[in-house]
One Martini backbone bead per residue (centre of mass of N, CA, C, O) as a GRO file, in nm:
protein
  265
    1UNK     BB    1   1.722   0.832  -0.148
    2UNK     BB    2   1.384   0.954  -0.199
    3UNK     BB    3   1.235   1.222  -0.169
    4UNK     BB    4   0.941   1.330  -0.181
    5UNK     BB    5   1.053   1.663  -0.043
    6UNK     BB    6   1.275   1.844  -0.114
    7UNK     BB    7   1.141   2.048   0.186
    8UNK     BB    8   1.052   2.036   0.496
    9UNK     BB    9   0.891   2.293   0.392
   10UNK     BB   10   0.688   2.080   0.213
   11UNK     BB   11   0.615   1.932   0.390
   12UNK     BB   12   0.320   1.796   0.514
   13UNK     BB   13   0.306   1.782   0.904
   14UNK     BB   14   0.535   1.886   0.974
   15UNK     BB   15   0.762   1.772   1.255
   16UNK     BB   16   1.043   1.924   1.435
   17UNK     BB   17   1.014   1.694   1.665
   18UNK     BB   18   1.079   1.450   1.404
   19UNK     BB   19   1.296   1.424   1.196
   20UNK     BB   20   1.322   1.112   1.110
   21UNK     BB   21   1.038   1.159   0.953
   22UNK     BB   22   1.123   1.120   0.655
   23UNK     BB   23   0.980   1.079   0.340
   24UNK     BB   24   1.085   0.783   0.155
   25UNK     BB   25   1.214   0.626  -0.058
   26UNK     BB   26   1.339   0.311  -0.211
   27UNK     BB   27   1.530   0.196  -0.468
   28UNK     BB   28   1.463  -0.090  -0.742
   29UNK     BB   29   1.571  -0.080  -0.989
   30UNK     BB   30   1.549  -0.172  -1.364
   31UNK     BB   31   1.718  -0.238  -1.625
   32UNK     BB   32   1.512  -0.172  -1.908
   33UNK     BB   33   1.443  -0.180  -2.275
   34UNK     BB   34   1.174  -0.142  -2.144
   35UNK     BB   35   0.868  -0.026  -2.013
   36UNK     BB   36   0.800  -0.096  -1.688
   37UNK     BB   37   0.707  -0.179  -1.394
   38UNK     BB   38   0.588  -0.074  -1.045
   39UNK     BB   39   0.617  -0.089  -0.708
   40UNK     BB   40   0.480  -0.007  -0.406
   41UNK     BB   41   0.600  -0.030  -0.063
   42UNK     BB   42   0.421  -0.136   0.242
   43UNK     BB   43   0.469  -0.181   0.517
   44UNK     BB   44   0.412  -0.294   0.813
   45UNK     BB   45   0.324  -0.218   1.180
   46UNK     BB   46   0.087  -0.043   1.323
   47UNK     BB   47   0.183   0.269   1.249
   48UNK     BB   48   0.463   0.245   1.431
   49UNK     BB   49   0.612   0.157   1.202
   50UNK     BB   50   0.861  -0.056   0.987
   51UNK     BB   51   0.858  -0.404   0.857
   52UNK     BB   52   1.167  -0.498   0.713
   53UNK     BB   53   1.086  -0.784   0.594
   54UNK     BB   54   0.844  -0.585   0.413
   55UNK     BB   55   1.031  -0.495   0.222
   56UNK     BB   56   1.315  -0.543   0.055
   57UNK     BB   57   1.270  -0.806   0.001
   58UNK     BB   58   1.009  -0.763  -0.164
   59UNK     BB   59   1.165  -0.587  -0.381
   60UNK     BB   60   1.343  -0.829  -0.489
   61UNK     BB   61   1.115  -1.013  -0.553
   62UNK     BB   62   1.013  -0.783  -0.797
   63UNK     BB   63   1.305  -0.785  -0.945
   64UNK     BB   64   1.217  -1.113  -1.067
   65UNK     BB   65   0.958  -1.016  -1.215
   66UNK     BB   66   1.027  -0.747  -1.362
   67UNK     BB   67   0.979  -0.544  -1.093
   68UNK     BB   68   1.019  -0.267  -1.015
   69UNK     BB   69   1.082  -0.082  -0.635
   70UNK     BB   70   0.960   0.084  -0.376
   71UNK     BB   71   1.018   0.189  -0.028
   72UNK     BB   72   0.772   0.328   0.218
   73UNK     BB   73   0.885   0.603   0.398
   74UNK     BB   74   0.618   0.652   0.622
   75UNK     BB   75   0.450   0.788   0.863
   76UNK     BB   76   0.369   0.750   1.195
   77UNK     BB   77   0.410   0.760   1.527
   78UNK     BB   78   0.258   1.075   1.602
   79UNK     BB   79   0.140   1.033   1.347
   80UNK     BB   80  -0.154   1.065   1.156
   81UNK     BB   81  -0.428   1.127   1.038
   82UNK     BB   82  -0.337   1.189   0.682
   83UNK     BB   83  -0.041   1.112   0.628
   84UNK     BB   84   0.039   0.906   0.547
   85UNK     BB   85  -0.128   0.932   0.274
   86UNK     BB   86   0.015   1.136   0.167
   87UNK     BB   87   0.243   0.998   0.094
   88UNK     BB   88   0.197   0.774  -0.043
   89UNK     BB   89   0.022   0.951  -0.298
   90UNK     BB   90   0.337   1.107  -0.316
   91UNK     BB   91   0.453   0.837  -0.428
   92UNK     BB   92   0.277   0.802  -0.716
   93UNK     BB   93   0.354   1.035  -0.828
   94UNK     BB   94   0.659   1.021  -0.857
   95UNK     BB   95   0.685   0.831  -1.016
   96UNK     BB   96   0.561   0.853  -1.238
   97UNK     BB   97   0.715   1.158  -1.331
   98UNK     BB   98   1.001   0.959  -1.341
   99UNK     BB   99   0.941   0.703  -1.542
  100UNK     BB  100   1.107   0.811  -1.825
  101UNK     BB  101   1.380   0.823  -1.664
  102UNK     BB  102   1.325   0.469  -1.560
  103UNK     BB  103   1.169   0.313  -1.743
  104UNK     BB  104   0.842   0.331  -1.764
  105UNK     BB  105   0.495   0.259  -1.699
  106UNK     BB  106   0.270   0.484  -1.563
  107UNK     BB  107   0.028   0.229  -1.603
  108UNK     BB  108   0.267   0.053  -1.382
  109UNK     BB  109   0.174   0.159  -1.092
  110UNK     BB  110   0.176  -0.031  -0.816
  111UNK     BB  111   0.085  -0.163  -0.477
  112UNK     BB  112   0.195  -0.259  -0.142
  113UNK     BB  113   0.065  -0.388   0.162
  114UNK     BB  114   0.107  -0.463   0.513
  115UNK     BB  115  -0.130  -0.427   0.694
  116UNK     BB  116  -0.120  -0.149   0.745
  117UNK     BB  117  -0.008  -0.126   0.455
  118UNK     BB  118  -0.282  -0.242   0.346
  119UNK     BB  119  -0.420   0.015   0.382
  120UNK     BB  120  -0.267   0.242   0.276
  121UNK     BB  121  -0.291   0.085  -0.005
  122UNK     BB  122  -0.623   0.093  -0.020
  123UNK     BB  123  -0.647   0.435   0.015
  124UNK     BB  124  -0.528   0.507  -0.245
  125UNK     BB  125  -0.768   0.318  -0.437
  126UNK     BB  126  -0.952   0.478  -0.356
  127UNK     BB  127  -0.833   0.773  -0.246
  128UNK     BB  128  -0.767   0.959  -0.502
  129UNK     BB  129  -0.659   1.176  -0.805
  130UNK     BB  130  -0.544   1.334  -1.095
  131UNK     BB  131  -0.463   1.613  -1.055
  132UNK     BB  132  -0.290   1.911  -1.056
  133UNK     BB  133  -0.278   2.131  -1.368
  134UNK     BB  134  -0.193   2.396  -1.192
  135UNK     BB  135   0.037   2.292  -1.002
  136UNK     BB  136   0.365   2.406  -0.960
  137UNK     BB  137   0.429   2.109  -0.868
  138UNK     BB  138   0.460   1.853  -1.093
  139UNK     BB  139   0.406   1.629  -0.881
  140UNK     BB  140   0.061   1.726  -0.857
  141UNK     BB  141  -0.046   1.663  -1.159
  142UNK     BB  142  -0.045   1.402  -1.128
  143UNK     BB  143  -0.167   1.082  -1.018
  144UNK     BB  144  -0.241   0.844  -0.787
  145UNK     BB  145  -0.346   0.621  -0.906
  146UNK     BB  146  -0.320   0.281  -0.883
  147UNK     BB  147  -0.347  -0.013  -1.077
  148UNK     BB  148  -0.240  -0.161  -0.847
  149UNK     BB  149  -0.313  -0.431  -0.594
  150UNK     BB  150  -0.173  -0.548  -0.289
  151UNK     BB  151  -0.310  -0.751   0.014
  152UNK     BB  152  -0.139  -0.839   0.322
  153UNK     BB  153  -0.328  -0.875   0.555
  154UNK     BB  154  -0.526  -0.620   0.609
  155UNK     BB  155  -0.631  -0.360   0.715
  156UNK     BB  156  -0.933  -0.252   0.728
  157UNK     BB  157  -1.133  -0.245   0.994
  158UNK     BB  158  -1.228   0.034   1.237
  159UNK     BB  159  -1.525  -0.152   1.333
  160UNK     BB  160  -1.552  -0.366   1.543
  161UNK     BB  161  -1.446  -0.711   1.584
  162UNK     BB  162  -1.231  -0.668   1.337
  163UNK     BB  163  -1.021  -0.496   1.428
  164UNK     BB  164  -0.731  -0.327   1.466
  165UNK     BB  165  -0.673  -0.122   1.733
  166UNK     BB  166  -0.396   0.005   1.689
  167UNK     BB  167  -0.420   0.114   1.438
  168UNK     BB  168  -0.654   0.309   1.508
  169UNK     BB  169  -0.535   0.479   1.731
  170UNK     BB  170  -0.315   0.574   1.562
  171UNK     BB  171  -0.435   0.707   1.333
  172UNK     BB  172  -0.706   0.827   1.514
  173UNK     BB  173  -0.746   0.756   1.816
  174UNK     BB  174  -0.928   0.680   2.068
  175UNK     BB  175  -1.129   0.921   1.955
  176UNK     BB  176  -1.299   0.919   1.692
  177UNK     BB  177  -1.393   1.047   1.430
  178UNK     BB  178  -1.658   0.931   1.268
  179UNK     BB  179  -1.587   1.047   0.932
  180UNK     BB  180  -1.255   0.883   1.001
  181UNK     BB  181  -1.383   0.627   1.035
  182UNK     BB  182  -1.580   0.583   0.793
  183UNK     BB  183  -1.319   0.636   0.584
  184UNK     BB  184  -1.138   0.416   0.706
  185UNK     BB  185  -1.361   0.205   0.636
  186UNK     BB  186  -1.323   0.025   0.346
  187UNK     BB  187  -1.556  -0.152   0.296
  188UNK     BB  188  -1.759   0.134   0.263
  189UNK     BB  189  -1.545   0.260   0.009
  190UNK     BB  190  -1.578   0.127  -0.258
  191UNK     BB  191  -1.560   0.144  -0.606
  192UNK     BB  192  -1.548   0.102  -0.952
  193UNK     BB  193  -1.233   0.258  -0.915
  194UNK     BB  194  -1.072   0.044  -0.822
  195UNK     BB  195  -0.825  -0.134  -0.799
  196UNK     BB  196  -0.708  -0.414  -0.899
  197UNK     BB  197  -0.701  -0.709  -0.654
  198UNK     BB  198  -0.473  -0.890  -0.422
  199UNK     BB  199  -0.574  -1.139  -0.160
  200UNK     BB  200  -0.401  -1.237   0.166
  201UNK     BB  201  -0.492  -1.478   0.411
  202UNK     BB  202  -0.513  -1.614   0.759
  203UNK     BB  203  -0.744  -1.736   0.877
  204UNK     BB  204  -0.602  -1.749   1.211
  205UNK     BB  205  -0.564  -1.486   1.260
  206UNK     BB  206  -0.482  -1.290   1.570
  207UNK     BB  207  -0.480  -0.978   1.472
  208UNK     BB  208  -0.592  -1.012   1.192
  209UNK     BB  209  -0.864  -1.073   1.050
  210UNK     BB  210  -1.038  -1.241   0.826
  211UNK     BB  211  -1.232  -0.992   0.747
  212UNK     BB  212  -1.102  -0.814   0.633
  213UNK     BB  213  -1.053  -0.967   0.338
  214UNK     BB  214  -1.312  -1.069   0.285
  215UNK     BB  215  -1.494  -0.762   0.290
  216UNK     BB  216  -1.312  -0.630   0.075
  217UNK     BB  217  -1.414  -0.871  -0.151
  218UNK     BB  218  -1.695  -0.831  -0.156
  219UNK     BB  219  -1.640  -0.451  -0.187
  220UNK     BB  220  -1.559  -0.578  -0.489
  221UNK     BB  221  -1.772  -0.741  -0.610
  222UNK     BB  222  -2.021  -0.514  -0.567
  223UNK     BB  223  -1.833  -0.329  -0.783
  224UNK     BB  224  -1.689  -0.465  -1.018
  225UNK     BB  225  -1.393  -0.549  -0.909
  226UNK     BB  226  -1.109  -0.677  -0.969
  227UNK     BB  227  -1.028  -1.010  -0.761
  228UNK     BB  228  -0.782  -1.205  -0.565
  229UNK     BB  229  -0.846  -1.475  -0.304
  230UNK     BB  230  -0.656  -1.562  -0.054
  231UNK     BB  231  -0.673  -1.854   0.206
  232UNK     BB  232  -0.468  -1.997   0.458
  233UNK     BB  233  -0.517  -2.171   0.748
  234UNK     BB  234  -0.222  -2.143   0.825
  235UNK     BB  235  -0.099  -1.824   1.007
  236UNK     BB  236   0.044  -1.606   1.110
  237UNK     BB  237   0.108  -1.268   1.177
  238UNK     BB  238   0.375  -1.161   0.975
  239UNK     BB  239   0.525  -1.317   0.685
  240UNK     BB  240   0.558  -1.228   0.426
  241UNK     BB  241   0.729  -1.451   0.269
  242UNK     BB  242   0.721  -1.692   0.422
  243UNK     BB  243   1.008  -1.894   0.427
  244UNK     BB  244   0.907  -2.111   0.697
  245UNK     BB  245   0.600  -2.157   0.505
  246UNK     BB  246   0.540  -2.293   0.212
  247UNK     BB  247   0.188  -2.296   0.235
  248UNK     BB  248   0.246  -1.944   0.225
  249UNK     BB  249   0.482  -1.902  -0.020
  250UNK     BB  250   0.258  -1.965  -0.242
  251UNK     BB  251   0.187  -1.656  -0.307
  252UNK     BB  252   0.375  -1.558  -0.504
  253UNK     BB  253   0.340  -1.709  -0.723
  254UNK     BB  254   0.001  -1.589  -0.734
  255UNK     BB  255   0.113  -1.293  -0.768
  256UNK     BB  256   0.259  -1.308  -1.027
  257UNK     BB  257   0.043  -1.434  -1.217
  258UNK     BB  258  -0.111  -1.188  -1.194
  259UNK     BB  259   0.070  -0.918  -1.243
  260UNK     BB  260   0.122  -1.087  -1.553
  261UNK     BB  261  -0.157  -1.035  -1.639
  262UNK     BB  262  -0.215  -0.767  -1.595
  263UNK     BB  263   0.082  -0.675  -1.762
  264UNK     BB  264   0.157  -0.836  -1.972
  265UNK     BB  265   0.466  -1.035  -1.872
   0.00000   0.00000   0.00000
C-alpha cells in the first residue's frame, strides 16, 4: 500500500471519524528494461464503495499488456466532492513524482475508471493543472494532468434524465450546488486539452444510460480532442473485464490495439 499522503494531518479533508479511509494506491509494478507506461485504475462503485472486480483483475489485465498499474482506492461517503477528485489528482502526481524510481516514462501515466470511477477519471482528464513549483511538498510540484483516458460505461451527466441519481447525490448531496453541479457535469466541460480518450459502453445499459458515453464522445469530438467510443448491443452496468460475456470482453482487444498505438508499445 501506497499512501498518497505520508502523515493523516496532511491529507486534504480527513475525517478522523472515519480512519478506514486513507487515500491510496496498490502497485502492480513491472520490471522492465526501458522506462514504461503506467495506468492508475478507478474501480466503480456510485460513489459509495470501489467495486473489487473493477480493481485487481484490471491491474492484472494492464500488466500483460506491458502496461504497470496502480488500483486507487480513493474516499467515497461520506466524503463528497471534491475529495475524490483530490485523491485521483493526488494520485497521478504520485506517480509520477516516483516515475524515475520505478523506471517509469512521467509522460506515460494515464487514468482508468469505471462507472463512477469513469467520472472520477475523466474530472481529472478535464480539470488538471501543472503543478505548483513553489510548493514545499514535491509531489506537489508535479502535473496532474493524465496523459490518456479509458472510460468504461462512466458516468459523465450530473443533470437531467440521462443522470445517474446515486452518483449524483453521493458525490454532490440532495440538492447540490448549481455551479458544483455543472462543473461536474462533464460533457459541459471538455476543452481542447484533456487528453486522449476511449470509451465504451452497453447500449441498454439500465444503470448509466449509454448518452453518458454518447455525450462524452460528441464533448471530445467538438474539441478535436482525439477518442474512440465502442457501443456494444447487450449488456447490463458493471461488467468489469466481462469475463461471462465474450461479445463485450472484446473491449480489451480493442482498448490494448488503441493505448499501444497511444504509446507506441
Amino acid at each position: 500500500m501506497l499512501k498518497l499522503w505520508p502523515n493523516v494531518e496532511e491529507i486534504p479533508g480527513y475525517r478522523q471519524d472515519f480512519p478506514e479511509e486513507i487515500p491510496h494506491l496498490t502497485p502492480f509494478l513491472l520490471k522492465k528494461e526501458k522506462p514504461h507506461g503506467a495506468v492508475i485504475v478507478c474501480p466503480g462503485g456510485g460513489y459509495h464503495h470501489r467495486a473489487e472486480h473493477e480493481g485487481a483483475p484490471v491491474a492484472e489485465w494492464l500488466n500483460s499488456l506491458g502496461i504497470s498499474a496502480f488500483v486507487l482506492h480513493y474516499r467515497v461517503v461520506p466524503y463528497q466532492h471534491p475529495v475524490p477528485y483530490w485523491d485521483a489528482r493526488r494520485a497521478i502526481r504520485y506517480v509520477r513524482y516516483h516515475a524515475a524510481e520505478w523506471n517509469l516514462d512521467p509522460e506515460k501515466i494515464g487514468i482508468l475508471g469505471f462507472s463512477a470511477g469513469g467520472h472520477l477519471a475523466a474530472s481529472t482528464g478535464i480539470y488538471f493543472d501543472e503543478g505548483n513549483p513553489k510548493a514545499a511538498d514535491p509531489v506537489e510540484r508535479m502535473s496532474s494532468r493524465p496523459g490518456l483516458m479509458v472510460l468504461a460505461y462512466p458516468v459523465i451527466v450530473m443533470d437531467g434524465e440521462f443522470a445517474h441519481q446515486g452518483s449524483r447525490e453521493r458525490l454532490l448531496g440532495e440538492a447540490p450546488d448549481p455551479d458544483a453541479l455543472a462543473r461536474m457535469s462533464l460533457e459541459k466541460n471538455v476543452s481542447a486539452n484533456t487528453p486522449p480518450a476511449f470509451l465504451w459502453h452497453t447500449a441498454n445499459d439500465a444503470s448509466v444510460p449509454v448518452e453518458n458515453s454518447l455525450w462524452m464522445a460528441a464533448a471530445l469530438s467538438r474539441c478535436r480532442v482525439p477518442f474512440e467510443l465502442h457501443v456494444f448491443p447487450e449488456g447490463k452496468h458493471g461488467l468489469g473485464l466481462a469475463p461471462n460475456l465474450p461479445e463485450v470482453a472484446v473491449w480489451k482487444d480493442l482498448c490494448a490495439a488503441w493505448l499501444k498505438k497511444q504509446w507506441q508499445i
